[in-house]
C-alpha atoms as one frame of an Amber mdcrd trajectory, in Angstrom:
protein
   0.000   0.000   0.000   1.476   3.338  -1.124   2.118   6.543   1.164  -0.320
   9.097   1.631   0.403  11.953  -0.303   0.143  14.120   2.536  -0.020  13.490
   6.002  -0.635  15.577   9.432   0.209  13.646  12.421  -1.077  14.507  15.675
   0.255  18.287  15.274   0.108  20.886  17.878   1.127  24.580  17.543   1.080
  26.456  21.287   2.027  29.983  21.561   2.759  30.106  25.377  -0.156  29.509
  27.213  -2.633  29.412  23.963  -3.144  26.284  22.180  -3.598  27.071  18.832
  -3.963  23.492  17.367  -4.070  20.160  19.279  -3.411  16.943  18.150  -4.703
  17.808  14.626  -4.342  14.547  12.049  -5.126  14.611   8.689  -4.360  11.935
   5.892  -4.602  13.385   1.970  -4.928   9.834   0.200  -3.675   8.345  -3.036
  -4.917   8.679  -5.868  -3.915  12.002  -7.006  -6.692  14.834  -7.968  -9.068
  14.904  -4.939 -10.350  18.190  -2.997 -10.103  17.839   0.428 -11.777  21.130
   2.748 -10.441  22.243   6.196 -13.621  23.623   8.042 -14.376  25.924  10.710
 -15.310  28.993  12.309 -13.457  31.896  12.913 -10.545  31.218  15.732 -10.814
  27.692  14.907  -6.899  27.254  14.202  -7.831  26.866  10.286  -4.564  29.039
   9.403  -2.348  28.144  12.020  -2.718  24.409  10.599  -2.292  25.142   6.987
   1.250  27.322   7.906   2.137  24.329   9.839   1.823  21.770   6.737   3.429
  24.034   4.612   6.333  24.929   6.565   5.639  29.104   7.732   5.635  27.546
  11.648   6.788  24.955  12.868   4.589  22.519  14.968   4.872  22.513  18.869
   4.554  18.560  18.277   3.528  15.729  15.962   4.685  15.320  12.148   4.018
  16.444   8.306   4.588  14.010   6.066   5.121  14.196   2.275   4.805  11.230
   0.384   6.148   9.254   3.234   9.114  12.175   3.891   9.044  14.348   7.192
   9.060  17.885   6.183   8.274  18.985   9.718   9.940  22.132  10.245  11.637
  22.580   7.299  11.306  25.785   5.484   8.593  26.514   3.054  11.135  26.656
  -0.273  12.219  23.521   0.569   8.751  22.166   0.924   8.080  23.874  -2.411
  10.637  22.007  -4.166   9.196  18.594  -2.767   5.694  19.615  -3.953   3.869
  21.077  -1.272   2.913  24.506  -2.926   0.521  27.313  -0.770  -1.645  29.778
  -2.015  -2.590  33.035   0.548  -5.457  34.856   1.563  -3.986  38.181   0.293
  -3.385  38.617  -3.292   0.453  39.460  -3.398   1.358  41.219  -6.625   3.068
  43.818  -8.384   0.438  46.260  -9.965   2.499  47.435 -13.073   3.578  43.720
 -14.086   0.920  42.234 -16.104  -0.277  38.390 -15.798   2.178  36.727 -17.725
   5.028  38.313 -15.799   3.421  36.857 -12.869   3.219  33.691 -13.622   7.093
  33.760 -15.505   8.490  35.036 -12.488   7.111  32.331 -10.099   8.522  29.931
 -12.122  11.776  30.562 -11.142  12.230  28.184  -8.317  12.301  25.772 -11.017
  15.010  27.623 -13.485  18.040  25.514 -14.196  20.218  28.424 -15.036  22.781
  30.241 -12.645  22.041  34.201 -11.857  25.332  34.618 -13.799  24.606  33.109
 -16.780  20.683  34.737 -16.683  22.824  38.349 -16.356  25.354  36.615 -19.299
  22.419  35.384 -21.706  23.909  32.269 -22.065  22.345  29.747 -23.951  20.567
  27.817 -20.810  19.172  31.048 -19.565  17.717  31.902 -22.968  16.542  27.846
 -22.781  14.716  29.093 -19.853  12.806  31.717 -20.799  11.473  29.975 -23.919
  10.793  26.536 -21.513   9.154  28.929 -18.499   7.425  30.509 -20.797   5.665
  27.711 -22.633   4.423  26.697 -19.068   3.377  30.012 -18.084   1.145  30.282
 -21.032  -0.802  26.994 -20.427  -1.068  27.953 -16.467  -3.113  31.241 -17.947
  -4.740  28.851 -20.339  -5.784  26.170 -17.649  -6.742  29.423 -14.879  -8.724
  30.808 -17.520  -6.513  34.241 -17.847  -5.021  33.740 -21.208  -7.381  37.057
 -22.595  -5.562  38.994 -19.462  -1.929  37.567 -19.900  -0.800  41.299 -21.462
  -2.614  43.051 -18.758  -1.109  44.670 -15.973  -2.228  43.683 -12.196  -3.746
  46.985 -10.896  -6.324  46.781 -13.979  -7.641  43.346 -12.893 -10.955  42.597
 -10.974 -10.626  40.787  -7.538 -11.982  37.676  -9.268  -9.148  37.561 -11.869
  -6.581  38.517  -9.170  -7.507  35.407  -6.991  -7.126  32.848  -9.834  -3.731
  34.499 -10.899  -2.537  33.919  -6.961  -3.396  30.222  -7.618  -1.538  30.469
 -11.516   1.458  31.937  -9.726   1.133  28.400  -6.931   0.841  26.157 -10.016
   3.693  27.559 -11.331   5.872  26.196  -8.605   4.859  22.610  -9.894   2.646
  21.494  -7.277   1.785  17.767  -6.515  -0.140  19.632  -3.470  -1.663  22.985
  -3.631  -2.682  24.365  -0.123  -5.194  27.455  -1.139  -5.937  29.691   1.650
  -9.776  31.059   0.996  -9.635  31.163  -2.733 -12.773  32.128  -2.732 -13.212
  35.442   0.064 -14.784  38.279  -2.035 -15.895  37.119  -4.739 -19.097  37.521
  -6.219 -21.515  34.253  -6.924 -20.635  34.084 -10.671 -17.022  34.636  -9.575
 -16.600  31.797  -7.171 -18.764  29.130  -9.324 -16.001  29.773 -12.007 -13.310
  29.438  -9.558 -14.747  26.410  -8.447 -15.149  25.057 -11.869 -11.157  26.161
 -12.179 -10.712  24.392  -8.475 -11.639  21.116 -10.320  -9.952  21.667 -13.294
  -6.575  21.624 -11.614  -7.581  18.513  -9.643  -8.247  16.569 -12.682  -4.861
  17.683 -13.998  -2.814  15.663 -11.258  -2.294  17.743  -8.442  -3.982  16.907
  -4.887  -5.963  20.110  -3.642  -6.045  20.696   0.557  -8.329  24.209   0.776
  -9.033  26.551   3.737 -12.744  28.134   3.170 -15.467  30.020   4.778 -17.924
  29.445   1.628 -19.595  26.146   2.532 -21.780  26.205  -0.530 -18.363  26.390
  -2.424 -17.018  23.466   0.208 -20.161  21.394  -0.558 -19.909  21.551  -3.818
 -16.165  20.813  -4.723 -15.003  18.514  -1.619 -14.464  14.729  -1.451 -14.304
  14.734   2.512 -14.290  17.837   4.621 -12.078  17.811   8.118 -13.487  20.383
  10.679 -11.836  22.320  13.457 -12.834  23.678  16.135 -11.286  25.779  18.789
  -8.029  23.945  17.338  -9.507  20.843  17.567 -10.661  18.172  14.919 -14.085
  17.314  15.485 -15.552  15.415  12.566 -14.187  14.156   8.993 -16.325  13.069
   6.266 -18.602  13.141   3.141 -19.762  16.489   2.435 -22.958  14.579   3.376
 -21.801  13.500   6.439 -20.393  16.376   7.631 -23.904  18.146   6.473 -25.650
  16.038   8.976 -22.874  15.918  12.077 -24.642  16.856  15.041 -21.086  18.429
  16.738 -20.913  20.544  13.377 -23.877  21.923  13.197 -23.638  22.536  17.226
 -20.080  24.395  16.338 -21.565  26.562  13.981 -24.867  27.101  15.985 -26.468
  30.926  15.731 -24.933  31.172  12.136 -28.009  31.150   9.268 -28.389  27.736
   7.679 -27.826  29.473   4.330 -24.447  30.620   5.199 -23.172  26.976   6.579
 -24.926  25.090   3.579 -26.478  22.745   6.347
């Protein structure tokens, strides 16, 4: 039986006296290409977890696991390199570089030339650029963005700026993509296209491990959902499962029915 692809064991993250996650497991299972949700409400350690898998803090206790290889602790390029790629809340960019620049400059942490030889022109920098480049351009094309790929940042709508955060993860090669609310403030058109994108990029190969407060969006793209809760996992399951989980729907009690998708 193979390795998970991605696996949280028993992690906790303590800041002094505050308990931010505790004993938190999670198992991302073979085969490739599934959507798997972390749940929960606000303070529920959602974030705290994520930064843990991919290497931005390191956990109190417990071990992340990478197809079978402890990356606990080590530093978030390195965990890039093995395939653990995350996406952030905030949409990072440079307002006067347009799409494609983006996406070509995120490539880099897979460019074979030296800085030398990229300064020299030499024949494996120029190699490259026409290599990166080629990528870059079907990123846009998968994400939906090839019509923007000449358009500087600043002139882009929120929704196009959140799928060119994800481009710019994809561009680091992902087997795992961690995406940190890809979906906050976005209209309803908006985020069923970036869910239809969500599942494109599944069904290209790479396992997807999302952080989201849209539960309609959660519903609708998840194979199992995990839920925390005060830093806690409480329930794993089905969307349909997790729908009818009486500790769920207790953790998110006073909040409308609409909103949790219950």
């Amino acid at each position: 039986m193979s390795a998970p692809i991605l696996e949280a064991r028993s992690i906790t993250k303590r800041f002094g006296g505050l308990t931010a996650n505790e004993d938190v497991s999670l198992v991302l299972p073979a085969p490739v290409g599934q959507v798997i949700s972390v749940i929960g409400p606000n303070g529920a350690g959602k974030s705290t977890f994520f930064k843990m898998l991919s290497g931005f803090l390191r956990p109190s206790s417990g071990q992340v696991l990478l197809h079978g290889q402890d990356i606990t602790g080590m530093p978030p390029h390195r965990i890039a390199r093995l395939g653990l790629v995350r996406t952030f809340q905030e949409t990072t960019i440079f307002p006067d570089l347009t799409a494609m620049e983006h996406v070509s400059l995120a490539h880099q942490l897979h460019r074979e030339a030296s800085d030398l030889e990229v300064v020299l022109g030499a024949p494996r920098a120029k190699g490259d650029e026409i290599r990166l480049g080629e990528s870059a351009r079907e990123i846009l094309e998968l994400m939906e963005l090839s019509a923007s790929a000449d358009v500087a940042a600043r002139h882009l709508p929120q929704g196009l700026l959140r799928l060119l955060g994800i481009a710019m993860g994809l561009a680091a090669r992902p087997q795992v993509l961690l995406l940190d609310e890809p979906y906050a403030g976005l209209n309803p058109e908006e985020t069923n296209r970036a869910v239809a994108i969500t599942r494109k990029i599944a069904a290209s190969g790479v396992s997807v491990l999302l952080v989201e407060h849209d539960m309609k969006a959660v519903m609708a793209i998840s194979d199992r959902i995990h839920v925390l809760y005060f830093g806690r996992k409480i329930a794993e399951g089905t969307p349909e499962e997790i729908r009818n989980d009486p500790k769920v729907i207790e953790a998110y009690l006073g909040q409308e029915d609409e909103e949790l998708g219950l």
